[in-house]
N, C-alpha and C positions, 0 to 999 in steps of 0.2 A: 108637961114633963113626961107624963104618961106616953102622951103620941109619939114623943120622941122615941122611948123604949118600946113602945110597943100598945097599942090598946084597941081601942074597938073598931078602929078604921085599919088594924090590922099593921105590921110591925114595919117600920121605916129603915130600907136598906141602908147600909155603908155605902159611901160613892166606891165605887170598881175600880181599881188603878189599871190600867194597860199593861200585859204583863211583858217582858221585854222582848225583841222577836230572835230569833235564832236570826246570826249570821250569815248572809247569803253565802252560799261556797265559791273560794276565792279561784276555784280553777275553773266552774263553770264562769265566773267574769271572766277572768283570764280570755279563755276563748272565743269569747265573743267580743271581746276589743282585739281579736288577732286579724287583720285586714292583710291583704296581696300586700302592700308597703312595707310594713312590716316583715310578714314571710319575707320577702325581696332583700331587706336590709338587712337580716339574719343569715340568711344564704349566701349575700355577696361578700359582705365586709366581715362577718364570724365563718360560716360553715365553708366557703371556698379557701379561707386560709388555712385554717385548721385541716383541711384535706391534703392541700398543696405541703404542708410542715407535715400532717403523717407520713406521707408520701415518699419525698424528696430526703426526710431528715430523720424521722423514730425509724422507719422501716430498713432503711439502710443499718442503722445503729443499730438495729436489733440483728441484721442479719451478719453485719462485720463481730459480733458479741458472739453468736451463733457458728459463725466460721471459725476464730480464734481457738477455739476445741476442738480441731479436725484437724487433719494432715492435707485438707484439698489445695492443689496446687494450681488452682486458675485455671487450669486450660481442657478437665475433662472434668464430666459428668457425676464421676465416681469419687468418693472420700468417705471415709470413717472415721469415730471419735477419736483422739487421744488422751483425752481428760486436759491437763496442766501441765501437757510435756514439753509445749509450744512455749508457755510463761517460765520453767523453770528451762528451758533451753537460751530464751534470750534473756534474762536475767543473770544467767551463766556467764552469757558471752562480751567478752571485753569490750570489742570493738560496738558493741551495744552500750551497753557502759560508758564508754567516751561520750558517745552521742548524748547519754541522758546527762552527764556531767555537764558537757557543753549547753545545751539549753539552760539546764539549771542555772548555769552560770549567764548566761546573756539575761535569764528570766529575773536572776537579783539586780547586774548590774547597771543591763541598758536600760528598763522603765525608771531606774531611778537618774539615771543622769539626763534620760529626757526630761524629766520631771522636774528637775531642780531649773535646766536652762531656762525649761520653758516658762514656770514661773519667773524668773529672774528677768528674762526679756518683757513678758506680760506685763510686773509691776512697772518694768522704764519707760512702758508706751502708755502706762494706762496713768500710774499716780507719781512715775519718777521723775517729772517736771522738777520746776522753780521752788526751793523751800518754802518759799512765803508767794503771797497771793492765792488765787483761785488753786485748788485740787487737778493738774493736768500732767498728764504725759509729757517726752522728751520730746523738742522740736522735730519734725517729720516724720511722728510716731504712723498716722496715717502712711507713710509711702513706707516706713519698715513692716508694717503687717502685711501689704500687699505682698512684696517682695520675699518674706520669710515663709509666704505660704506654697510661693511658687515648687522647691522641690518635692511637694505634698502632690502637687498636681499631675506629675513627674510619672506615671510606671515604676511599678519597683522590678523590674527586670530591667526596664532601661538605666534605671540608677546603675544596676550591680554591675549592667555591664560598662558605663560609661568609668564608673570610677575604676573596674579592672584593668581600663585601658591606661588612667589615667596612674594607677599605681603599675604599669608597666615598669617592668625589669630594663629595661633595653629603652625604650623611645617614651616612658612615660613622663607625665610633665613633671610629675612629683620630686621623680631622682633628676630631672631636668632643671630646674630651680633649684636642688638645694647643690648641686653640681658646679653650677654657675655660681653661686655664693662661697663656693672654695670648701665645701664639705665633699675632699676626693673618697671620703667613706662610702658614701651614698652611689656611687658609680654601680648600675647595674645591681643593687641591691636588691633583694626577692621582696616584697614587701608582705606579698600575699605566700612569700614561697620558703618564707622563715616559720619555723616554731613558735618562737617569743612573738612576732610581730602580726600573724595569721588573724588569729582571735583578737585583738585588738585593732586591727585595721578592719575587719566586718563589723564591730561596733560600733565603730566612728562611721562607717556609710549609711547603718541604719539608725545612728541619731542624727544624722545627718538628713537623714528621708523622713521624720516625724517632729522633731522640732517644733517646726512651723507652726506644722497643723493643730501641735496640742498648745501653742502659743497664742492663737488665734481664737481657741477653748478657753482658755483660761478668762483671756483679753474679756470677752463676753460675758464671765462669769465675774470677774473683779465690778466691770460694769456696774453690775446688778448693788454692788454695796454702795450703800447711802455716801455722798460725799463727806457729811456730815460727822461721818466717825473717825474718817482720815484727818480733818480739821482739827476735832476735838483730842486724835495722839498727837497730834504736832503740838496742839497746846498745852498740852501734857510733858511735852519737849521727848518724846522717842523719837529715836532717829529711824533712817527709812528700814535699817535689817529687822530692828525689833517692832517696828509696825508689820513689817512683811510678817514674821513669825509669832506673833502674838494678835493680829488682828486680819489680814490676808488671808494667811493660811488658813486657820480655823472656819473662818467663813465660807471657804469655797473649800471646805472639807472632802465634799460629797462629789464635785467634780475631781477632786484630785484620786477619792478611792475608784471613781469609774476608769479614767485615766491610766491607772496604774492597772486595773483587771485586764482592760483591755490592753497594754500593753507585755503584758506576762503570756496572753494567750500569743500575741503575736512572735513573742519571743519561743515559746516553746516549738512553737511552727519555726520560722525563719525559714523556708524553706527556698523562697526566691532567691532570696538574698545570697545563702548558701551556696546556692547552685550557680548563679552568674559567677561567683567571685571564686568558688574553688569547687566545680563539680564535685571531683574525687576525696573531695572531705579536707583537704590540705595536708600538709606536712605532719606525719605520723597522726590524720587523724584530727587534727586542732582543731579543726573548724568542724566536722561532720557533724550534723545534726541527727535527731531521733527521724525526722520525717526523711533525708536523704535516704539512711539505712533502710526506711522500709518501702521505698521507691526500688532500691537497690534487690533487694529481698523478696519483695512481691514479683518483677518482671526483666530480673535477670537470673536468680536464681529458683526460681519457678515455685516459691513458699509461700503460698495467699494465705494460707491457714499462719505460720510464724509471724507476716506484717499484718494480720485481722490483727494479731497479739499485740502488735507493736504499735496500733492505732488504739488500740483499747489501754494504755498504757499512758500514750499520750493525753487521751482525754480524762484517767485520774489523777494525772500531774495538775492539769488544766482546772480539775476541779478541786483540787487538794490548794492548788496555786488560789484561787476566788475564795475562797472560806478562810486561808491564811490570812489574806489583804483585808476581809470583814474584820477578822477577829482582833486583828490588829490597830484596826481603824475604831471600832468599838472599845477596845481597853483604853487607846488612848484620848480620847474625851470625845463629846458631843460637839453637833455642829455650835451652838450658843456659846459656847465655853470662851470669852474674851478676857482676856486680863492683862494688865500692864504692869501689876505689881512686881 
C-alpha cells in the first residue's frame, strides 16, 4: 500500500490522460480540399450567373431607380435631379391612372379565371373519369392535353394579332358567324372598338393563350397525388366538386400560389397583348396598359426620367402583387390541411 502512495522505491505516478487536441482550422481544410474542379464548378454554374443577373438585371434596375429622379430625356448626355416630381406627376395623371386601373383589373380577374379553367379541365383529364372502377380521366384525356396546349405554343403577338383579325369589324369571323345565325346586331360591330366590349374581349384572348399551359401544370401536379386518396373520398361518397375543393385543391396548393404570381406579373405587363389588339389603348382608353403608357412616354414624348418612374411603379405593383398572393395563400391553410367534414 505504501508503494502504491509512495515509499522507498519512490512515489507511483497517476496514468496521464491525453489531453484533447485543439481543432484543426476549418479554413486551412477548407483550402486544401479546393482543386481546379471545383474552382471550375463555382465559376461556371455560381460566379458566371450571378455576373450575367448583376449585369443584365440589378444594374439596369438600379440605374432605371436612379433615372426615375431626374428630368433626363433619353436622347442627351445632360439631366439633373428633380427629387419626386416625376412620381407626383404621373400619379397626378389620369390617363396614367386608367392604365394602372386596367392592370389592376386584368391582374384580379384574368389569373383567376385561368386558374379555375384550368383546374377544372386538369381534374376531367386526370381523375374525371368513370365514378367507379380504377381512378382515370375522361376518355381521350391524352389527345385533349396535347391539343389545349397548342395555343401555349403559339407567339403572343401572333395570338393578338390573329384574333384582331378574327374580331374584325367588317370581314371578321366572329361578326361573321353570329350574322349568319340572324343576330343583324352583330353587323360590323367594333368588338375591340367598343367601351363595354374592349376590356373584355383582351381577357378572353389572353385566357385563351394560357389555359392550356397552366392545365398541362396542374395535369402533372394532380399526378403526383396518391390514387389512393381519390378512392378513399369516393368511399366517403364526395362527389367530384367537393373532392376537387376539399382534397385537389389543397394539395396542389403551392402550384396553384406559383400559378397565380406568375400570372399577376404577366397581367400587370400585358403589354403584347395590348399592343396587337389595340395599339392606341382603345376606346377612351379601356384597354391601355401601365407599360403601353411608358412605351408611349419614354420615345414619343422624349420623358426617360417620367417612364424610369412608371417602370419603378410597375415593379411595386408586381411586388405588392407577390406578397398579396403569399399572404393570402398562408392565412388560408396549409398545404396538409384535407378534410371532408
Amino acid at each position: 500500500m505504501s508503494a502504491a502512495f509512495g515509499g522507498a522505491s519512490g512515489p507511483t505516478p497517476w496514468p496521464v490522460t491525453s489531453l484533447p487536441r485543439a481543432p484543426k482550422h476549418r479554413a486551412g481544410r477548407w483550402r486544401r480540399n479546393l482543386t481546379f474542379d471545383k474552382i471550375s464548378l463555382f465559376v461556371v454554374f455560381l460566379g458566371l450567373p450571378l455576373a450575367l443577373y448583376i449585369t443584365f438585371v440589378v444594374s439596369p434596375l438600379i440605374q432605371a431607380v436612379s433615372y426615375s429622379f431626374t428630368d433626363w430625356s433619353g436622347f442627351t448626355p445632360d439631366f439633373k435631379p428633380v427629387g419626386f416630381a416625376n412620381y407626383v406627376k404621373i400619379l397626378g395623371d389620369d390617363t396614367f391612372q386608367k392604365a394602372m386601373y386596367n392592370n389592376a383589373l386584368l391582374a384580379v380577374v384574368v389569373p383567376l379565371i385561368i386558374i379555375v379553367l384550368s383546374l377544372a379541365l386538369a381534374t376531367m383529364v386526370t381523375v374525371g373519369g368513370a365514378g367507379t372502377g380504377q381512378i382515370r380521366g375522361i376518355k381521350g384525356a391524352g389527345f385533349y392535353r396535347v391539343i389545349s396546349f397548342f395555343p401555349y405554343a403559339v407567339p403572343a403577338i401572333a395570338i393578338g394579332i390573329m384574333w384582331n383579325l378574327i374580331f374584325d369589324p367588317s370581314s371578321g369571323l366572329v361578326n361573321g358567324i353570329l350574322t349568319g345565325l340572324g343576330f343583324s346586331s352583330f353587323h360590323l360591330f367594333p368588338w375591340l372598338g367598343n367601351i363595354h366590349t374592349a376590356m373584355p374581349t383582351m381577357m378572353f384572348v389572353i385566357v385563351w393563350g394560357f389555359v392550356g399551359f397552366y392545365m398541362v401544370l396542374f395535369i402533372a401536379a394532380i399526378k403526383g397525388i396518391p390514387a389512393e386518396i381519390f378512392e378513399a373520398a369516393r368511399i366517403d361518397g364526395a362527389g367530384r366538386l367537393r373532392t376537387a375543393l376539399s382534397i385537389t385543391l389543397p394539395l396542389i396548393r403551392e402550384n396553384v400560389q406559383t400559378a397565380y404570381i406568375y400570372l399577376g406579373i404577366m397581367a400587370i405587363d400585358a403589354f403584347v397583348y395590348a399592343q396587337a389588339l389595340n395599339p392606341q389603348g382603345g376606346p377612351n382608353n379601356s384597354t391601355l396598359t401601365m407599360s403601353q403608357e411608358l412605351l408611349t412616354t419614354a420615345f414619343q414624348k422624349g420623358e426617360f426620367g417620367v417612364a424610369c418612374a412608371m417602370g419603378v411603379i410597375m415593379g411595386l405593383m408586381t411586388v405588392l402583387f407577390a406578397a398579396l398572393v403569399f399572404t393570402v395563400n398562408r392565412g388560408t391553410g396549409g398545404r396538409d390541411r384535407i378534410t371532408l367534414a
